[in-house]
C-alpha positions as CSV (number, residue, x, y, z in Angstrom):
1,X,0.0,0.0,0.0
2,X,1.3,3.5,-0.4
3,X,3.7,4.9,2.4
4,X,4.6,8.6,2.8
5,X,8.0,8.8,4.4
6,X,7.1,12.3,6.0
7,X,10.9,13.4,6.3
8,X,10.2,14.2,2.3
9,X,7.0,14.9,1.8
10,X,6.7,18.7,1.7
11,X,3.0,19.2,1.3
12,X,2.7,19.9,-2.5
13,X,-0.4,18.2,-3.0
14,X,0.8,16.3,-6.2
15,X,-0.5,13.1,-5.5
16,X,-3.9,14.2,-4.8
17,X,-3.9,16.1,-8.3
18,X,-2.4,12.5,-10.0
19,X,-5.0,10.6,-8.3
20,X,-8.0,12.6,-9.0
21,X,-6.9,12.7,-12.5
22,X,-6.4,9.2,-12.9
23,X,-9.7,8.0,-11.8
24,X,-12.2,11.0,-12.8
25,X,-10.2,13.0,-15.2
26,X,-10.2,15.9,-13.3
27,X,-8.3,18.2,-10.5
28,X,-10.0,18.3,-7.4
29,X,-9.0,17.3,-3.4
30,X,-12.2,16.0,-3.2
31,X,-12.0,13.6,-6.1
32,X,-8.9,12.2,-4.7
33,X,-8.1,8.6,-3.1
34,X,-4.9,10.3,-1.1
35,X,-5.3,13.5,1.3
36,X,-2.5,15.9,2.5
37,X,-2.7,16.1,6.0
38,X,-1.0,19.5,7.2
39,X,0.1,20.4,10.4
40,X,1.2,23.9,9.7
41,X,2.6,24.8,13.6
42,X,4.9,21.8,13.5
43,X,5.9,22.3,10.1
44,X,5.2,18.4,8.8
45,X,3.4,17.6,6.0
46,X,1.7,14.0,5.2
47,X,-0.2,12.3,2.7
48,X,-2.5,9.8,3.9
49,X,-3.8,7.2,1.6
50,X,-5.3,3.8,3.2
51,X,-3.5,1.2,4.1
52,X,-5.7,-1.5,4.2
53,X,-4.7,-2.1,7.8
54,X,-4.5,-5.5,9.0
55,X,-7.5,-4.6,11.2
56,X,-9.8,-3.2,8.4
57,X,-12.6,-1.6,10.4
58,X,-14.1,-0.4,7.2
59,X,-15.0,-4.2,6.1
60,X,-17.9,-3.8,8.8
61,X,-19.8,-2.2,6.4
62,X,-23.6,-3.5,6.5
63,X,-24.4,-4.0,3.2
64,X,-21.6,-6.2,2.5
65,X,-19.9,-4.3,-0.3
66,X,-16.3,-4.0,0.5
67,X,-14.3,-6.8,0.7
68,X,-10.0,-7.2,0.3
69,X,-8.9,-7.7,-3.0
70,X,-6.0,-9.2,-4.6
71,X,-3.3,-7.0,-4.0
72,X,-4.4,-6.7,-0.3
73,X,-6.4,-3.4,-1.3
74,X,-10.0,-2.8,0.2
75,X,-12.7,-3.1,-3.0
76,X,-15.8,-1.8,-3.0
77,X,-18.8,-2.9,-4.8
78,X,-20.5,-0.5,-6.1
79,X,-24.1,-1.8,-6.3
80,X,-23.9,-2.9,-2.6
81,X,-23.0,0.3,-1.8
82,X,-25.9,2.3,0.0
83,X,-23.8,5.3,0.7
84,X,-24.0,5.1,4.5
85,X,-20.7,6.3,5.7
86,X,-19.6,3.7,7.9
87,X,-16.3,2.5,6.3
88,X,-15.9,6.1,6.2
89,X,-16.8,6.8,9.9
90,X,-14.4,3.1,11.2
91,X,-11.3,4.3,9.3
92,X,-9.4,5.5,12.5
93,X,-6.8,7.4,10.4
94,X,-9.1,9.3,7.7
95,X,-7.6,7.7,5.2
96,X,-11.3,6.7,3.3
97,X,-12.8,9.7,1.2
98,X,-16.0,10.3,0.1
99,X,-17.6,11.5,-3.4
100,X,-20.4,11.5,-5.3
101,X,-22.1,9.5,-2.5
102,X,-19.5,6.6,-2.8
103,X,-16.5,6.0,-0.4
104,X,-12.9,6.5,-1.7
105,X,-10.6,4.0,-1.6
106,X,-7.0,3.8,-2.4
107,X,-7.1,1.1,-5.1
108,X,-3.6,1.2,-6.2
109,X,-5.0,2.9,-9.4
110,X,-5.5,-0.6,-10.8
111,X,-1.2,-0.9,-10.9
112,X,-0.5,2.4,-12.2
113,X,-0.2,3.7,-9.2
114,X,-0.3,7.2,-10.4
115,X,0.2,9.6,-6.5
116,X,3.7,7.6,-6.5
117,X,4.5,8.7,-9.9
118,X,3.3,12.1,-9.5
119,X,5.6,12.5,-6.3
120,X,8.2,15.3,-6.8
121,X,10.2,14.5,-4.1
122,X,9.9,10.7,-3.7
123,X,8.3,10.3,-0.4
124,X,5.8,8.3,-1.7
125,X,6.1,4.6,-2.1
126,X,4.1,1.7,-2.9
127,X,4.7,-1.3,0.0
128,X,2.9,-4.6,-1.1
129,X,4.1,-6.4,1.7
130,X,3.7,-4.0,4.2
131,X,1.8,-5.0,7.4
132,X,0.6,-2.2,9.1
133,X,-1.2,-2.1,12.1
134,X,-3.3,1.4,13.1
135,X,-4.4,-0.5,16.3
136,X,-3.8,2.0,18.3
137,X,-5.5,4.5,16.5
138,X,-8.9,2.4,16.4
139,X,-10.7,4.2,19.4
140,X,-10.2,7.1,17.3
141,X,-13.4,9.5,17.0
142,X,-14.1,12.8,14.7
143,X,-14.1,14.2,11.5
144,X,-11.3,11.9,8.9
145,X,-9.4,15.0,8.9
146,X,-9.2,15.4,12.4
147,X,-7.8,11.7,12.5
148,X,-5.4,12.1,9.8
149,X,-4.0,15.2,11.6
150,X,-4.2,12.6,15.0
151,X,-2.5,10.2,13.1
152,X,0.0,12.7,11.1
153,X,0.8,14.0,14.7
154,X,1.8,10.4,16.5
155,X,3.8,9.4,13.3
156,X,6.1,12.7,12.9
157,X,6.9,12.5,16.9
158,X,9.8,10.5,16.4
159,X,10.8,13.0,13.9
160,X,10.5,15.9,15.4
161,X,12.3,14.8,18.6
162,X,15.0,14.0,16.4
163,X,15.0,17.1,14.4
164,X,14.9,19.2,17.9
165,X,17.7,17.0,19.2
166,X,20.4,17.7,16.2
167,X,19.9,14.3,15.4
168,X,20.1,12.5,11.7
169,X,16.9,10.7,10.9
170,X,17.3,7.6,8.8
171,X,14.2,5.1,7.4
């Protein structure tokens, strides 16, 4: 699934313009399967995409219509699909989008993966056999952008003690 090493991500929004391109032909946030998360008094910058976590909350969904597809990535059925919210609502990062009453997925743009591609700077990268666990994120509650921010927050903490301390940061 896609990774944003944040030590390189500087907040351009690339990857959102690639992927709402790729899968509606057009240039909007909105449209888009990956979010900038921007925590502007810290200085870090994040793009959040799902990661099919090995938890997937969002397969609770009532109707049935998301299930895991080949390449580990969470598909949704469209014509299950009653627009409820609740994949959207269990994701404890924000990671799921919303649009034109249909939740947004990261679907690996079918192998083109297209937000990597797009990625001035090369913080983004496409793990297949990444495992990651958001377990401690799962009691998370609010709006998906609060919870990316949450999420952004914990993740650069490492980071920024390093930063503060002089210290080199490797991967």
């Amino acid at each position: 699934m896609i990774h944003c090493d944040l030590r390189l991500c500087v907040g351009c929004r690339m990857c959102e313009v690639a992927c709402s391109s790729f899968h509606f032909d057009a240039v909007s946030p909105a449209m888009s399967r990956i979010r900038v998360a921007k925590l502007e008094e810290i200085g870090i910058d994040m793009a959040v995409a799902c990661f099919s976590c090995m938890e997937k909350p969002c397969l609770e969904c009532p109707t049935e219509a998301l299930t895991v597809g080949m390449r580990g990535e969470v598909v949704l059925d469209v014509e299950l699909c009653n627009s409820c919210e609740t994949c959207v609502e269990a994701c404890p990062v924000g990671a799921v989008g919303f649009y034109a009453d249909q939740p947004l997925f990261c679907d690996l743009c079918e192998g083109a993966i297209a937000c990597v591609w797009a990625c001035p700077t090369g913080a983004l990268s496409n793990r297949e056999d990444a495992e990651v666990s958001l377990e401690e994120f799962l009691a998370s509650e609010g709006h998906p952008r609060q919870k990316r921010t949450r999420y952004v927050a914990v993740e650069s903490e490492p980071v920024r003690e390093a930063w503060i301390a002089g210290a080199r940061v490797d991967a």
